[in-house]
Structures are given as structure tokens and as C-alpha cells.
C-alpha positions in Angstrom: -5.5 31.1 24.9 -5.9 34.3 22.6 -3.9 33.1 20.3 -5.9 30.3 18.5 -7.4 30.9 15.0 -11.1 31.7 15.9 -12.4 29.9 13.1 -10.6 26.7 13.1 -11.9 23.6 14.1 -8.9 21.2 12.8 -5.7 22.7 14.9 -2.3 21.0 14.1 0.5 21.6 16.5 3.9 21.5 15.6 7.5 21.1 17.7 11.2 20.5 17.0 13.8 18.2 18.8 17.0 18.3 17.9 18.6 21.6 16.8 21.2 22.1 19.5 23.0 18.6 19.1 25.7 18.3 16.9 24.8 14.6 15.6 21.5 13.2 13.7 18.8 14.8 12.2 16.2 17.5 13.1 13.2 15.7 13.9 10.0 17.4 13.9 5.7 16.3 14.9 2.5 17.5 13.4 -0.3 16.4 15.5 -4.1 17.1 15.2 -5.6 15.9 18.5 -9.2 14.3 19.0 -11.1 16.7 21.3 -13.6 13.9 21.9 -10.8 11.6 23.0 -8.7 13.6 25.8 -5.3 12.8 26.8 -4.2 13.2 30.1 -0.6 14.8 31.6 0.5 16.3 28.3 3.2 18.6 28.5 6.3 19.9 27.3 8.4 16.7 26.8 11.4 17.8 28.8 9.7 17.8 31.3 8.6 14.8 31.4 10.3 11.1 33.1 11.1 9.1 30.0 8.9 6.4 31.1 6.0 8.6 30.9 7.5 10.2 27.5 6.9 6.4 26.3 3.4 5.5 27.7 2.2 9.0 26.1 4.2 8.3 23.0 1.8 5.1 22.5 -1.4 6.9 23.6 -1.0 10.0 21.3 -0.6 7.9 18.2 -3.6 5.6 19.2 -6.0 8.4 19.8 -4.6 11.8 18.0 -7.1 12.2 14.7 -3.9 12.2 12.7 0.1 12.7 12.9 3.3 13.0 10.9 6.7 13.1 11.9 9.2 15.4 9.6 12.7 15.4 9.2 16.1 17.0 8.2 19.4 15.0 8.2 22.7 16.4 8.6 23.3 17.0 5.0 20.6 19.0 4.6 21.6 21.1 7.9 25.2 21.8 6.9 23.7 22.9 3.2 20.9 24.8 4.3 21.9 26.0 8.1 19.7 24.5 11.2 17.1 27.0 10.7 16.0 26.3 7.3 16.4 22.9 7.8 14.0 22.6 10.8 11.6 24.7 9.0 11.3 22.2 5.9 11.5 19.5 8.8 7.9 20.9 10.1 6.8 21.6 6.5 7.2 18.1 5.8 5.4 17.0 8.9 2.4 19.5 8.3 2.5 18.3 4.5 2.2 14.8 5.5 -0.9 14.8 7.8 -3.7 12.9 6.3 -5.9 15.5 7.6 -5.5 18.9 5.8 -5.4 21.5 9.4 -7.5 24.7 9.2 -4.5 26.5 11.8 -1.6 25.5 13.3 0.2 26.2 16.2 4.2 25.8 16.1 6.2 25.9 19.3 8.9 28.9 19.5 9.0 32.3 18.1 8.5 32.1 14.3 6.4 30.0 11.6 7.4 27.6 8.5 6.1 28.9 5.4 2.7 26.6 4.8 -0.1 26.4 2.8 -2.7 27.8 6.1 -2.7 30.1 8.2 0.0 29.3 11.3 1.0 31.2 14.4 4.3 31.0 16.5 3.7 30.3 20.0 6.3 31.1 22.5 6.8 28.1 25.3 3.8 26.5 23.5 4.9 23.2 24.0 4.0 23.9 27.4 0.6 26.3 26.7 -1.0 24.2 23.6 -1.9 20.8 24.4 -1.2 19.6 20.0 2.6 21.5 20.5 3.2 19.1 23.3 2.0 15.9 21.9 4.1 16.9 18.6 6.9 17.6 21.5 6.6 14.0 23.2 6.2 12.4 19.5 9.4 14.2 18.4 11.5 13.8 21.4 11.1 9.6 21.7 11.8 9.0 18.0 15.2 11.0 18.3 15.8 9.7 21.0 15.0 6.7 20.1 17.5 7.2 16.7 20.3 8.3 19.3 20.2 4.7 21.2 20.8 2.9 17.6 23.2 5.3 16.6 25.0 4.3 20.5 25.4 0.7 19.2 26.8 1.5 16.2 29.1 3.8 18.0 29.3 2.9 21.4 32.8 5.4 22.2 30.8 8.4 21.9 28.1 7.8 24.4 24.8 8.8 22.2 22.6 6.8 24.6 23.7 8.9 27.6 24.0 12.6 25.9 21.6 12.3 23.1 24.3 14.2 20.5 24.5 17.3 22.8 27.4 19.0 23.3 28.5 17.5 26.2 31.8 17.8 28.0 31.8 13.8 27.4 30.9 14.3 24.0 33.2 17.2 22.4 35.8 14.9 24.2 35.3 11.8 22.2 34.5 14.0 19.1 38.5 15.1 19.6 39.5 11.7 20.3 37.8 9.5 17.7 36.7 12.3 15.2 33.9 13.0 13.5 31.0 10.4 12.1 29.2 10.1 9.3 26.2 11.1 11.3 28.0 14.8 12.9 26.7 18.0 11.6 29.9 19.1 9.3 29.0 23.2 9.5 28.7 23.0 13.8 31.6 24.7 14.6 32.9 21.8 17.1 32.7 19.0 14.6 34.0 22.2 11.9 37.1 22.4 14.3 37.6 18.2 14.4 37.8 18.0 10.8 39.5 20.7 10.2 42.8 19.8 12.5 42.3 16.2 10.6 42.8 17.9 7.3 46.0 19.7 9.3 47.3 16.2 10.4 
């Protein structure tokens, strides 16, 4: 693990959910972990059953020194482009630990712009044990988001897809249109609105 800050003794990790889907906000973790309280079977959260997701949901927030979940919401997606807006999504959750980190660690191939010193780790939500609590934390909560959003729109199938792109999906997108929640700038929900304007 060459690639944590020798000097640091606090080390936040950080992980997205929820760039690819074309409904709901970006939500991001910051976790700093307890080395003297050890969790067991943490991993990347996609690879994990969502029963065990939830059980490790519960244990990271018990036992982690300190977390903060971070967000962007559609609006500020289409304005800024999915990039930008994940990286003030993991600013905000870095910003809101109650513990200032001396290092973090963000999953994926480039860094926020934050007030310490941060390195991008490639697949580290698989590698760095703080990236995949921050994954597991991250992925239940927007998850969690895409079940309520299912009973206020039960056509579009939320629950099932999570706001992916799905064949089932991009169907009922064309057949119902696009909600409140939809990314605007995606190009499929783009195309939807655009042919109502036509209509």
C-alpha cells in the first residue's frame, strides 16, 4: 500500500455513487475509520449482497471515528457537468467531517481540490479499507433515495434499476417523460424533452 501519506495518522477515504444514472443526485462518503475498532468484510460495495451492504452500513457509522455524506442534486449536475459536480459532492463530505483528516484517499483516477494533501487511488474502493466504507455508506443512502423516489413514481421502476440507464428505464423515460428528479443535460433525458418541446 505505497500509496498512503507516510505521515498521516488521521486517513479519510472518499467514494462516489451515482454518476452514471440519469435520475437523483451524486452522493458521495468521507469516512475516517478507528484502527482500534476493526471492521470485518469491507469491500467495494458492488460487490457486496445488499443485506450485507445494510448490516455494514450500521456498523461503519457505529464504529468509524467520524463520517459525512456529500451531495450534488441534479441542478447542480446539468449546471456544472457530473464531474464538477461529484467533485464539490466529495468536498462537501471531506468539509463536513468533524475530524479535520491529515490525507485522504479518493476512489478513482483523480482528486477534489481540498484543503490537505489527497491522492487518487485507482479501484481503491476495493484496495483501501476508508474508500470502501465511504463506498458502502454512499451506495445504501442512494439507494436508499431511489426506493422513495419508486413510490412517488412507481412507472419508472427506480426500486429495480436504481436510475440507470436501463432498457426498462429509457423506455418509460419516452413513455411518461422526464421528472423533476432526471438530469436535464444527460443526453437521453436531453432527447425526451427536447421531442416534448417538438410536440
Amino acid at each position: 500500500m505505497d500509496f498512503i501519506y507516510p505521515k498521516a495518522n488521521l486517513i479519510a477515504g472518499v467514494d462516489e455513487v451515482g454518476r452514471g444514472p440519469l435520475v437523483g443526485a451524486v452522493v458521495t462518503a468521507a469516512v475516517i475509520l478507528d484502527p482500534s475498532n476493526p471492521i470485518v468484510g469491507l469491500t467495494d460495495s458492488k460487490k457486496l449482497t445488499e443485506k450485507k451492504r445494510e448490516k455494514l452500513f450500521v456498523e461503519i457509522q457505529e464504529k468509524a471515528l467520524c463520517w459525512c455524506v456529500g451531495r450534488a442534486e441534479p441542478e447542480e449536475i446539468d449546471q456544472l457537468n457530473i464531474l464538477h459536480a461529484t467533485m464539490l459532492a466529495m468536498q462537501r463530505a471531506v468539509a463536513g467531517l468533524s475530524i479535520k483528516p491529515d490525507f485522504v484517499l479518493i476512489d478513482g483516477n483523480r482528486c477534489p481540490v481540498l484543503s490537505m494533501p489527497s491522492q487518487a487511488v485507482v479501484k481503491g474502493d476495493s484496495l483501501v479499507q476508508e474508500i470502501s466504507a465511504a463506498s458502502i455508506l454512499a451506495k445504501v443512502i442512494r439507494d436508499r433515495e431511489m426506493v422513495e423516489l419508486d413510490k412517488i413514481y412507481p412507472e419508472y421502476g427506480f426500486a429495480k434499476h436504481k436510475g440507470y440507464p436501463t432498457a426498462y428505464h429509457l423506455e418509460k423515460l419516452t413513455q411518461h417523460g422526464a421528472t423533476d428528479f432526471h438530469r436535464k443535460s444527460f443526453a437521453p433525458v436531453r432527447r425526451v424533452l427536447e421531442a416534448q418541446i417538438r410536440v
